[in-house]
C-alpha positions as CSV (number, residue, x, y, z in Angstrom):
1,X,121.2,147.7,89.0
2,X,120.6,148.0,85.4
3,X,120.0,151.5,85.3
4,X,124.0,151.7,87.2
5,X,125.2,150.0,84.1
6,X,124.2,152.4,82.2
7,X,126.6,155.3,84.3
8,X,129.8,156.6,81.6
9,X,133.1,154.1,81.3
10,X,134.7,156.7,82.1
11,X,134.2,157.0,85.3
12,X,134.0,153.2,86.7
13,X,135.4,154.4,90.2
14,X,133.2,156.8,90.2
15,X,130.1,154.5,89.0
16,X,131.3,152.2,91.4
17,X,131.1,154.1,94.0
18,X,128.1,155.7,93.1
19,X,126.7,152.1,92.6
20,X,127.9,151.1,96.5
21,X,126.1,154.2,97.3
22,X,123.3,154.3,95.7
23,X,122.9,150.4,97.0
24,X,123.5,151.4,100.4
25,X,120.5,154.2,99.8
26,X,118.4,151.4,98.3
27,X,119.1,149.1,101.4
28,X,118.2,151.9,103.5
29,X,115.2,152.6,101.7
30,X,114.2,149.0,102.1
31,X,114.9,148.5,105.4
32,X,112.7,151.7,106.3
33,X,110.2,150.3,103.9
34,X,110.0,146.7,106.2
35,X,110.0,148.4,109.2
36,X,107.0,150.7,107.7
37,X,105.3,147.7,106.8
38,X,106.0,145.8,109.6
39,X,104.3,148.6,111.4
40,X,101.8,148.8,109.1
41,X,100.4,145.1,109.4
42,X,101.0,145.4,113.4
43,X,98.7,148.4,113.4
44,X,96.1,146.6,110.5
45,X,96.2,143.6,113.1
46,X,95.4,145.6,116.3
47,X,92.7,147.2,114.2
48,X,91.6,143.8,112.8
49,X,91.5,142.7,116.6
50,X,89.5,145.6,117.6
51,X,87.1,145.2,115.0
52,X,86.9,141.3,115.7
53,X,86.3,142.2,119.6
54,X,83.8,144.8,118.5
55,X,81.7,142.5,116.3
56,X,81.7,140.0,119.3
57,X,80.5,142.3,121.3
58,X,77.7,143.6,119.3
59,X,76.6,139.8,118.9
60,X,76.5,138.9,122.1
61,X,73.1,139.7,124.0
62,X,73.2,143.2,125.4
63,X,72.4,143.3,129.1
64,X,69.0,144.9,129.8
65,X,68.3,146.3,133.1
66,X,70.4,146.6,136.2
67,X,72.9,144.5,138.1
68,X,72.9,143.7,141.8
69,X,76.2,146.1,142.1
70,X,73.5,149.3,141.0
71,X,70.7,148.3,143.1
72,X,73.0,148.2,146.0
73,X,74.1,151.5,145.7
74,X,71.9,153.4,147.7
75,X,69.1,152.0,150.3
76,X,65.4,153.3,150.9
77,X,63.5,153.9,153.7
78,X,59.7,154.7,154.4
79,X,58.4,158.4,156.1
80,X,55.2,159.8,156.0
81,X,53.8,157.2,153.5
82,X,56.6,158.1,151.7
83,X,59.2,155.9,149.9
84,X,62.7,157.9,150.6
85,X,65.9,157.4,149.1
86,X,69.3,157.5,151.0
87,X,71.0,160.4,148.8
88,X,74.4,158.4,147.1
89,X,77.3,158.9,144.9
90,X,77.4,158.1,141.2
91,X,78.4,158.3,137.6
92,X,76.1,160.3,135.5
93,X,76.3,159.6,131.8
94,X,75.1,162.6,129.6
95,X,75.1,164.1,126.6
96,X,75.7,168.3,126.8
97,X,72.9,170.1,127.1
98,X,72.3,173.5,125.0
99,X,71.0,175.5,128.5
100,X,74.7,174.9,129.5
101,X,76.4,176.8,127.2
102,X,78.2,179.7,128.8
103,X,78.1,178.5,133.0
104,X,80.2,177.3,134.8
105,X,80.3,174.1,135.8
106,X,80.1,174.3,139.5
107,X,76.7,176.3,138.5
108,X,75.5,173.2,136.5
109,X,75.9,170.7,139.1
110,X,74.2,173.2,141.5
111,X,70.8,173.7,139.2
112,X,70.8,169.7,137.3
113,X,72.1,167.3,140.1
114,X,69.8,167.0,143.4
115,X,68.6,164.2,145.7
116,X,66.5,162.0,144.6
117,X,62.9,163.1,145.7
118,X,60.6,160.6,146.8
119,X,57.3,158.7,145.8
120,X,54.8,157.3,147.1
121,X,55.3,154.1,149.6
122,X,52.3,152.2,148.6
123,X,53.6,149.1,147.1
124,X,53.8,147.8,143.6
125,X,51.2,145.2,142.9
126,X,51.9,142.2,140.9
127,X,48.7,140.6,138.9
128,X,50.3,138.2,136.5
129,X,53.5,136.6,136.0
130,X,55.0,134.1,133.8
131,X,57.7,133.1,132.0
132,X,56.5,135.7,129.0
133,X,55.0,138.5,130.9
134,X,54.7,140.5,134.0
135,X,51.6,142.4,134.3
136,X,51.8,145.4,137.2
137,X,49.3,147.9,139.1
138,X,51.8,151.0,138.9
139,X,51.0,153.3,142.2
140,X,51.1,156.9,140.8
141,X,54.2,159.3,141.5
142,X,56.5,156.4,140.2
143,X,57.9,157.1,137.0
144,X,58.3,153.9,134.6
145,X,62.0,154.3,133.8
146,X,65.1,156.5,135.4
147,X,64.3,159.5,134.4
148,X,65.8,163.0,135.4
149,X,66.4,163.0,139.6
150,X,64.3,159.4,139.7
151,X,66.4,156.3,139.6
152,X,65.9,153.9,141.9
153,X,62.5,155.3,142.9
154,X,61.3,153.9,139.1
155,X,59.5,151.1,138.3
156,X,62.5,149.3,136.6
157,X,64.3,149.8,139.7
158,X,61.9,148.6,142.1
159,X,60.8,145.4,140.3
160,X,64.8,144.4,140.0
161,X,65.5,145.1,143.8
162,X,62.3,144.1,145.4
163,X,61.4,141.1,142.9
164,X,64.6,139.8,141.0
165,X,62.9,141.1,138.3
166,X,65.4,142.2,135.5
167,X,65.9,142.4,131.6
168,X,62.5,143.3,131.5
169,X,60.8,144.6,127.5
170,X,58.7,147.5,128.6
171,X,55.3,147.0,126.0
172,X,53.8,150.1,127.1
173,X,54.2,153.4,129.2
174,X,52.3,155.4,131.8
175,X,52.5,158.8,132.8
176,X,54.5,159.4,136.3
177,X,51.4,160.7,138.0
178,X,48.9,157.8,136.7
179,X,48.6,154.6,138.4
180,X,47.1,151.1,136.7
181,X,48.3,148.8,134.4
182,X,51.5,148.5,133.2
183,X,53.1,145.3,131.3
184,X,56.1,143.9,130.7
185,X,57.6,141.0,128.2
186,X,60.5,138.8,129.7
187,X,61.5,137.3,126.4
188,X,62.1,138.9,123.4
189,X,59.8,137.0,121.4
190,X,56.4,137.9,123.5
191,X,57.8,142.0,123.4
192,X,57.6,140.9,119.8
193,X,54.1,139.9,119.6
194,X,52.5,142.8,122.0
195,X,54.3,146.0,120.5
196,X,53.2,144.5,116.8
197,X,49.5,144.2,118.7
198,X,50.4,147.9,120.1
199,X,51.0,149.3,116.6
200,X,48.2,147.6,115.0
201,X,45.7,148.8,117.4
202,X,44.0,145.5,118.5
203,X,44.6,146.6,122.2
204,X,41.8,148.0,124.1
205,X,42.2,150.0,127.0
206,X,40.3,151.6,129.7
207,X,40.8,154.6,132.1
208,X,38.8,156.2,135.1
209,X,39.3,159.6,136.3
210,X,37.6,162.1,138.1
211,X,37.0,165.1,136.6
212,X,35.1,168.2,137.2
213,X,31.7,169.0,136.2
214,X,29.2,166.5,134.9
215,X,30.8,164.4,132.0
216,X,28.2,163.2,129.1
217,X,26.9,160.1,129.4
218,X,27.1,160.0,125.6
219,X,30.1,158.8,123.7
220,X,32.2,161.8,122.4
221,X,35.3,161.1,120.1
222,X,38.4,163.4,120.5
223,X,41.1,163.2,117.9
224,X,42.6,166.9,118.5
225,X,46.2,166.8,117.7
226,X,48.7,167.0,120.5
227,X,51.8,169.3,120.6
228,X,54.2,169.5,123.0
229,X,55.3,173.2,124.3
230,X,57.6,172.5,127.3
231,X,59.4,169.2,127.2
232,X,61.2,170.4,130.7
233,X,58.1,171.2,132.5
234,X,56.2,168.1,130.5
235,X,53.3,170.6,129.1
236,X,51.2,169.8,126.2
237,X,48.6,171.3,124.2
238,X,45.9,170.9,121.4
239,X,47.2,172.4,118.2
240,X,47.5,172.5,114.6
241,X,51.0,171.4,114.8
242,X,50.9,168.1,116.9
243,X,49.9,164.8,115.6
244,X,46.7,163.5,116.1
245,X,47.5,159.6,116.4
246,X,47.1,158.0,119.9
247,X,49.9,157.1,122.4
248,X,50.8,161.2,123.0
249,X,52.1,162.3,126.0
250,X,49.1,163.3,128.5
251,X,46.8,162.5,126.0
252,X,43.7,162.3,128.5
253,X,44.5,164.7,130.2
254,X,45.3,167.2,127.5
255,X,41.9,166.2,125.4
256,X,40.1,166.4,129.0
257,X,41.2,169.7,129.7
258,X,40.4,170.8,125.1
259,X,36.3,169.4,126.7
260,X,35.9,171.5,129.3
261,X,36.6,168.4,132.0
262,X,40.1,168.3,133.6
263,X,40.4,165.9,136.1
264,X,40.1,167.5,139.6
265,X,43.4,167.6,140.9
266,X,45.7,167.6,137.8
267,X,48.7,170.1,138.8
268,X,49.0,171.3,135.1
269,X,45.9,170.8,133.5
270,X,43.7,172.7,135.9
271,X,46.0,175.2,136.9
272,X,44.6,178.9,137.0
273,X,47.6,179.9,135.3
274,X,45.0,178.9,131.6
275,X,42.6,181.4,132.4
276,X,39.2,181.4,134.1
277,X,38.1,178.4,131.3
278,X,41.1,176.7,132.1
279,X,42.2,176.3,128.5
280,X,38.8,174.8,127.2
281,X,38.5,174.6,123.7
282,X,42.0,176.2,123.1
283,X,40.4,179.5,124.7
284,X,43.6,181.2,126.6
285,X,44.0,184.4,128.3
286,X,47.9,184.4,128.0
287,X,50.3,183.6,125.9
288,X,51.8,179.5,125.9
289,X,55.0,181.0,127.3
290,X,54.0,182.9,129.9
291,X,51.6,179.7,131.0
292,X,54.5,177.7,131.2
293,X,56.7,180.1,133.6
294,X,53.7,180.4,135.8
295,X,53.6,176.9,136.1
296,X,57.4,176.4,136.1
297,X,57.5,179.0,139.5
298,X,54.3,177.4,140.5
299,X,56.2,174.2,141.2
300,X,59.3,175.5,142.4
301,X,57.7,177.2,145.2
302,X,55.6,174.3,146.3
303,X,59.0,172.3,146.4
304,X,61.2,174.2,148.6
305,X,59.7,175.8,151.3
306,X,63.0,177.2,153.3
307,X,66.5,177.9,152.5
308,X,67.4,178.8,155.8
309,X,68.5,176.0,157.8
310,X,71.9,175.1,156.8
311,X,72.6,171.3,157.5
312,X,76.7,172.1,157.2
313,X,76.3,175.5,159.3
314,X,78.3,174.2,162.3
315,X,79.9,177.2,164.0
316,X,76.0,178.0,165.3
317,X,75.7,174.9,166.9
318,X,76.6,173.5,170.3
319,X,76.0,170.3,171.8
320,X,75.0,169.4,175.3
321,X,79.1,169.3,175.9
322,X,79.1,172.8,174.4
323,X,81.0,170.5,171.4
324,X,80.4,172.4,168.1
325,X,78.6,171.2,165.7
326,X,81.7,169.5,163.5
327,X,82.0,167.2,166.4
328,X,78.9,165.9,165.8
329,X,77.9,162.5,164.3
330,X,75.9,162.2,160.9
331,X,72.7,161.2,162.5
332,X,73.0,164.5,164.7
333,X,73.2,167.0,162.6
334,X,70.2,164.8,160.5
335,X,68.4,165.4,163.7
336,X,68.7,168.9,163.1
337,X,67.4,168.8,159.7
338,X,64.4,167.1,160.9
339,X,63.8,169.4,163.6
340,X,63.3,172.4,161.0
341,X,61.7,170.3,158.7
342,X,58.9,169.2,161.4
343,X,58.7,172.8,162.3
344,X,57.8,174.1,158.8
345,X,54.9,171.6,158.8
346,X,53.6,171.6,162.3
347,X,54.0,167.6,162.5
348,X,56.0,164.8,164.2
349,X,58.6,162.9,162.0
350,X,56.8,159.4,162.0
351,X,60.0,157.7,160.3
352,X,59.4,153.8,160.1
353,X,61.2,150.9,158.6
354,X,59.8,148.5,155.6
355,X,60.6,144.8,155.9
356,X,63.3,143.7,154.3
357,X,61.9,142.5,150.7
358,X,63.4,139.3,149.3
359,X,65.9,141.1,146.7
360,X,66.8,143.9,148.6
361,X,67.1,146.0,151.9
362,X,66.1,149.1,153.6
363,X,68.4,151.8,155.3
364,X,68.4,152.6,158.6
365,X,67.0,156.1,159.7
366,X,70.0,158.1,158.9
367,X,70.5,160.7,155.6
368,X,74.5,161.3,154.5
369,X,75.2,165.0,155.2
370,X,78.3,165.8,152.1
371,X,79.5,169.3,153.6
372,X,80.0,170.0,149.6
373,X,76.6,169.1,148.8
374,X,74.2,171.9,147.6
375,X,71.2,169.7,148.6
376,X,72.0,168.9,151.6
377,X,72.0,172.2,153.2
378,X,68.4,173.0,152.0
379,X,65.1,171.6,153.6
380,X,62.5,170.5,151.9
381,X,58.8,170.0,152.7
382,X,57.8,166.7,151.8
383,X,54.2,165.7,150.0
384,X,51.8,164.1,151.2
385,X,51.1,160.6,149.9
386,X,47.9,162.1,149.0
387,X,49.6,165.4,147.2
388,X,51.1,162.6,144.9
389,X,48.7,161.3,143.4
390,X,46.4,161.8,140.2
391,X,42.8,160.6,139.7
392,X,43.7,159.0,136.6
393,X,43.9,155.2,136.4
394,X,44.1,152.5,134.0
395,X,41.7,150.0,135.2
396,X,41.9,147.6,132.1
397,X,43.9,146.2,129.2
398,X,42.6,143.8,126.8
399,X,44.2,141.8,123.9
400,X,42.9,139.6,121.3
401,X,42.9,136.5,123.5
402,X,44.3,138.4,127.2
403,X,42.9,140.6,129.4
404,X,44.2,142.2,132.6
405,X,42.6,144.3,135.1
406,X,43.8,146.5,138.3
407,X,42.5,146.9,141.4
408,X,40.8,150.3,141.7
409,X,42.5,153.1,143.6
410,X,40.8,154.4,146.9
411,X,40.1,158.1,145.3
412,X,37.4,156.4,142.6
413,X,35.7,153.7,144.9
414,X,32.9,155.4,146.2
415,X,32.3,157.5,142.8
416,X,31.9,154.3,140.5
């Protein structure tokens, strides 16, 4: 108001008025100015909220592990030795990947999404468990965690259904194809104590393998650096450019392979795709790339073995009632799967149900046919149980004051 005052006497109307207006302005402002702040500390309080929730959340203990409502997803059933999984339905959480740049999506659900493929049926062996640990012998062609088209054929998976075992601290890993030991913490405090035993290197451990030719009976010492050349494919080598510390990815196998001694049936490793010295020494015919593509087709071709029977192709098909084949029930036109399947390989389907274990259940004999599914109009040969496995095995772990041993596996027990 002061600053009105100061307006010329010889205008008081006009000052007047001016003041009236210039008050109304000034009411205006202020009233837009409440309402703005009023807005303001509503928006600071939802944040303030938010945050508050945010924080709570973060201090709460995060859930490990898998819920009842994810193991009941799906069901599994046993074939051939095999442990199959009853294809299902859901949400895959990823980040993108830079091989997708420029498809289209159809095209990327087509080459990254596919049933999940089975493993081997021979069960997991428990051989200790506490309230701090549980110690495992891992069958081979069971991957540790979910990982790529394996989910709820992992081990994580399989010791939450089948044992009510959850919220498990994995101390440790193991590759897909090797079987053994394999331990787990249940409290926070004992995965404490075993990774700080893990990094300090007071953890002894012993593997068998087969492996061809005669192995010195001397000690020999391998520290040759490991570097990894296809993380798709999961392909390592020895090279300048890895590290040389312990714990790499197919470590054994890798420094087997660098002496001259791969193990007998290793899929990569002694693969004539290295060369007649099957990458001894470092010595290679052919460039790393190439290797890796031959190995790459190598494994697609022993995977699929026909693209010709068509699970969806009902015009083709006629029932007994000369019904076509979209008339048909599930389990029918899964029949007809079979029937080519069984004809590829020359054998009988010997399907056969599992008890029911005491934290989960097994499907009945019957696969879910999506007409929109890629996978489910291809066949595929299944492995043998004997195709699955790798002579490599952890027979022993041993700790400052534990020590755990497996059970060794029936390809080793007239060799040792």
């Amino acid at each position: 108001m002061d600053q009105w005052r100061s307006t010329s006497r010889d205008q008081p109307q006009i000052a007047h008025e001016n003041e009236s207006n210039n008050i109304q302005t000034a009411v205006g402002r202020f009233g837009t100015k409440m309402a703005d702040s009023a807005c303001k500390r509503s928006l600071e309080q939802e944040a303030n909220q938010s945050m508050q929730d945010t924080k709570k959340r973060r201090s709460m203990p995060k859930k490990k592990g898998f819920d009842d409502e994810i193991f009941e997803e799906t069901e599994y059933y046993i074939r051939d030795g095999l442990r199959c999984i009853k294809p299902y339905y859901f949400t895959f959480t990823t980040h993108a990947k830079g091989r997708w740049v420029g498809k289209q999506l159809i095209d990327i659900f087509k080459s990254e999404f596919k049933h999940e493929p089975p493993v081997t049926a021979q069960p997991i062996e428990i051989i200790e468990m506490n309230d701090e640990i549980v110690v495992i012998n891992k069958p081979s062609s069971i991957p540790v965690h979910p990982c790529g088209r394996y989910r709820h054929n992992s081990v994580v998976f399989m010791l939450g259904r089948n044992f009510g075992l959850q919220n498990l601290h994995t101390i440790h890993r193991l590759d897909r194809l090797t079987s053994g030991i394999l331990i787990f913490a249940r409290t926070l405090g004992k995965a404490q104590e075993l990774e700080k035993q893990v990094r300090e290197r007071r953890i002894e451990k012993q593997y068998i393998c087969r492996v061809e030719g005669e192995f010195p009976t001397e000690m020999i010492d391998c520290k040759e650096p490991i570097d990894v050349v296809s993380y798709k494919l999961g392909v390592c080598r020895v090279s300048d450019k890895g590290l040389p510390y312990t714990g790499r990815m197919h470590q054994i196998r890798v420094h087997l392979q660098w002496l001259g001694y791969p193990i007998v049936n290793d899929p990569i490793y002694n693969h004539e795709a290295w060369g007649p010295r099957k990458g001894k020494a470092g010595h290679v015919e052919k460039d790393i790339d190439s290797i890796v593509q031959t190995l790459l087709r190598d494994q697609r071709q022993n995977d699929l073995i026909s693209k010709q029977i068509h699970c969806t192709e009902k015009s083709d098909i006629k029932n007994e009632n000369n019904e076509d084949a979209s008339s048909l029930s599930v389990k029918a036109r899964e029949n007809l799967c079979n029937v080519g399947r069984h004809q590829s390989n020359n054998s009988e389907s010997n399907e056969t149900l599992q008890n029911i274990p005491p934290h989960g259940n097994v499907c009945s004999i019957q696969k879910v046919i999506d007409d929109d599914c890629i996978e489910c109009q291809l066949v595929y040969k299944d492995p043998t149980p004997e195709e699955m496995v790798l002579w490599l095995h952890a027979s022993k772990y041993k700790g400052p004051d534990w020590e755990f041993e497996a059970k060794l596996p029936k390809w080793c027990l007239n060799h040792v």
